[in-house]
C-alpha positions in Angstrom: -6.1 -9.1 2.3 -9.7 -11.1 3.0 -7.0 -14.5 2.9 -4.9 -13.0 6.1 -8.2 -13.4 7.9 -7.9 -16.6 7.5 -4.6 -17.3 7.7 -3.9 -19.6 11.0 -2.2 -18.1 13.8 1.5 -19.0 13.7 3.1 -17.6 17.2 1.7 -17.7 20.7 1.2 -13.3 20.6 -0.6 -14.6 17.2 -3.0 -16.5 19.3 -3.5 -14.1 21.9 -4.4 -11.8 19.2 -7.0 -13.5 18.0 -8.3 -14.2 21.2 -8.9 -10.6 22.1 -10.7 -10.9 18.5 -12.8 -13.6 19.9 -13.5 -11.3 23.2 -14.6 -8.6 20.4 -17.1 -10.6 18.7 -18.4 -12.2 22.3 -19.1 -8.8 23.0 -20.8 -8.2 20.2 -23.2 -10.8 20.8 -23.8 -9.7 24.6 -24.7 -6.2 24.3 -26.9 -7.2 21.3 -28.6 -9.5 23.9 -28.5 -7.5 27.3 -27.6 -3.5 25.9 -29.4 -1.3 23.5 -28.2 -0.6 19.4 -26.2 1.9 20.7 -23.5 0.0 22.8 -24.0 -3.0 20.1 -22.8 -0.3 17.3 -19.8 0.7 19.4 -19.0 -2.8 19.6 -19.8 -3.6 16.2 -17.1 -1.1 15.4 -14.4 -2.5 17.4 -14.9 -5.9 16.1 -14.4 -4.4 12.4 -11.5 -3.0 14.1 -10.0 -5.8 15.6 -10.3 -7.1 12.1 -8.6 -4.7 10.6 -5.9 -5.4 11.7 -5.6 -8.6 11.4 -5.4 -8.0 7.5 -2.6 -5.2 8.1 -0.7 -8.3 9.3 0.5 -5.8 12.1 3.2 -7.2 14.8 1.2 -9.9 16.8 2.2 -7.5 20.2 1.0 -4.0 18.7 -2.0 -6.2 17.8 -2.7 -7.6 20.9 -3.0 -4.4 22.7 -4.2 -2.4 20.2 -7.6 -4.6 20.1 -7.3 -4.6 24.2 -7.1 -0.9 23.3 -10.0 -0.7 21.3 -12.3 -3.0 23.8 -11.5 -1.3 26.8 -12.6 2.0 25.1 -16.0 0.1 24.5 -16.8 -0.9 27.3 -15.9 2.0 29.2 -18.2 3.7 27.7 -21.2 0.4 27.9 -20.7 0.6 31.5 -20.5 4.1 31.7 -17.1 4.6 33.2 -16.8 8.1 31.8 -19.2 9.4 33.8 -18.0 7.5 37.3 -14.3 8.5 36.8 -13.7 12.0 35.7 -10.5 11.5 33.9 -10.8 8.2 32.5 -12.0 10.4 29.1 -9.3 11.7 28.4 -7.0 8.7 29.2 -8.6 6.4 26.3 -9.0 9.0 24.0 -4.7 9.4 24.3 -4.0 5.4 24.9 -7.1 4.6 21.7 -5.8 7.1 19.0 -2.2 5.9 19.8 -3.5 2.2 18.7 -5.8 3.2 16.2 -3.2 6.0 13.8 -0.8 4.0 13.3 -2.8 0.6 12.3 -4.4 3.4 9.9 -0.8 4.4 8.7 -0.1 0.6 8.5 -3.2 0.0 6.8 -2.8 2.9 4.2 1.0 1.4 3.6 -0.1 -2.0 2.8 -2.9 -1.0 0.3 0.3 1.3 -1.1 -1.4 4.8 -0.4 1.9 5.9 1.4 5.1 4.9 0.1 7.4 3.0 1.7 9.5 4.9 3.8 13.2 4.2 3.6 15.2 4.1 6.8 16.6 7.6 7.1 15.7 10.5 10.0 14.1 12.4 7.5 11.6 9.3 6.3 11.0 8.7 10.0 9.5 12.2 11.0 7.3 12.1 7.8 5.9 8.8 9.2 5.6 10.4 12.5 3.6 13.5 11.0 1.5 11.5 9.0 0.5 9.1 11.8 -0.3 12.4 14.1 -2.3 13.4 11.0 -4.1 10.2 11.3 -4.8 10.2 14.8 -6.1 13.9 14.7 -8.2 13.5 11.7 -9.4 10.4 13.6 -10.1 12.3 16.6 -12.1 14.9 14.7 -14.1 11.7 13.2 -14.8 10.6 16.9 -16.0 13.9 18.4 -18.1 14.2 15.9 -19.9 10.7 16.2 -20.3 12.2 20.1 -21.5 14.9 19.1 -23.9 13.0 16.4 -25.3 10.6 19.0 -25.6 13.7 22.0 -28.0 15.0 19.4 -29.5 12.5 17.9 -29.3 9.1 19.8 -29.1 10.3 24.0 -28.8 13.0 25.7 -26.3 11.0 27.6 -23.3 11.2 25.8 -21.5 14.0 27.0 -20.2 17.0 24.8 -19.2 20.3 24.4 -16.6 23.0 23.4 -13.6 22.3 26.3 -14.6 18.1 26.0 -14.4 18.2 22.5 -10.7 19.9 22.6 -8.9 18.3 25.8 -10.2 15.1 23.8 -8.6 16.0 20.2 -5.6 17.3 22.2 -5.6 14.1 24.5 -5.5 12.4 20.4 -3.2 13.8 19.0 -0.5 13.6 22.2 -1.5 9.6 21.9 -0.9 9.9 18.2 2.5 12.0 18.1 4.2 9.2 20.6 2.7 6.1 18.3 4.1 8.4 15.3 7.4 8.1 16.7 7.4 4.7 18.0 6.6 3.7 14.5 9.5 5.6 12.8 11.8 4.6 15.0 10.4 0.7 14.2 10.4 1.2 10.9 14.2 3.2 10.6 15.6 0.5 12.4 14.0 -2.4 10.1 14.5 -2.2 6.1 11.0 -4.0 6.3 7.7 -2.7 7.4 6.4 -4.0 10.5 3.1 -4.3 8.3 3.7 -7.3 6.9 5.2 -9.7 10.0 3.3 -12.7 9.7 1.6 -13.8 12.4 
């Protein structure tokens, strides 16, 4: 897996890709310069992310917005657009866990913790269940590093009991449509998407 990361980018979605990679690690460097630890962390984390995903050797497209995904969920919160825009909380939480479960399920596939699923109905809504498994047990993982940094880090990061559960609902909705996109990739390909090259 360490050689897909560097494996040359072989289609122009390929480069575009790795260019929102390249926007990941930029902002990396800039929060570390003009933020605090706590926005560099959250970008840190996306860039590992962005990453990721590279070495799932996911579809260049799914790629491409799933680290536009992943950055715009960042820097929402760096320049606090939760707080400006009531809604916009709930909107990345459904748009992020969509991008993030099933690059877990891919990611799980490749390193053969799944099987394969063959191209039936029935193989198709287990991939679907397991990637809104994913993106719930994700969504747990989040609220929980909220709820770590609200008591820990700053009192600015906003929880509590109806946040924490219009966000794991807003997850798993995102989640359950990527679930079925997925399956209905995978049922109609005899190959995983997983291992397009780029």
């Amino acid at each position: 897996m360490i050689d897909d990361l560097l494996r040359p980018p072989a289609t122009p979605w390929a480069v575009m890709a790795d260019a929102v990679r390249g926007a990941a690690l930029l902002s990396v460097i800039v929060v570390l310069l003009w933020w605090g630890p706590v926005e560099f962390a959250v970008l840190f984390l996306v860039l590992g992310g962005v990453l990721v995903s590279r070495m799932v050797r996911v579809d260049p497209r799914i790629d491409t917005v799933y680290g536009l995904a992943l950055l715009v969920a960042a820097w929402s919160a760096v320049v606090d657009l939760y707080e400006l825009i009531s809604w916009w909380d709930l909107v990345i939480h459904t748009l992020a866990t969509a991008a993030i479960a099933p690059i877990a399920y891919l990611l799980l596939l490749r390193m053969r913790y799944v099987p394969r699923p063959e191209p039936t109905r029935r193989a198709g809504t287990g991939v679907a269940i397991i990637t809104l498994t994913l993106g719930l047990g994700l969504s747990v993982v989040w609220e929980f590093a909220e709820w770590a940094g609200n008591e820990y880090i700053t009192k600015e990061i906003n929880v509590g009991y109806e946040d924490t559960l219009a966000d794991m609902a807003a997850g798993g909705a995102g989640s359950l449509a990527a679930g079925v996109v997925l399956a209905s990739s995978l049922s109609r390909h005899r190959h995983s998407i997983s291992v397009n090259a780029h």
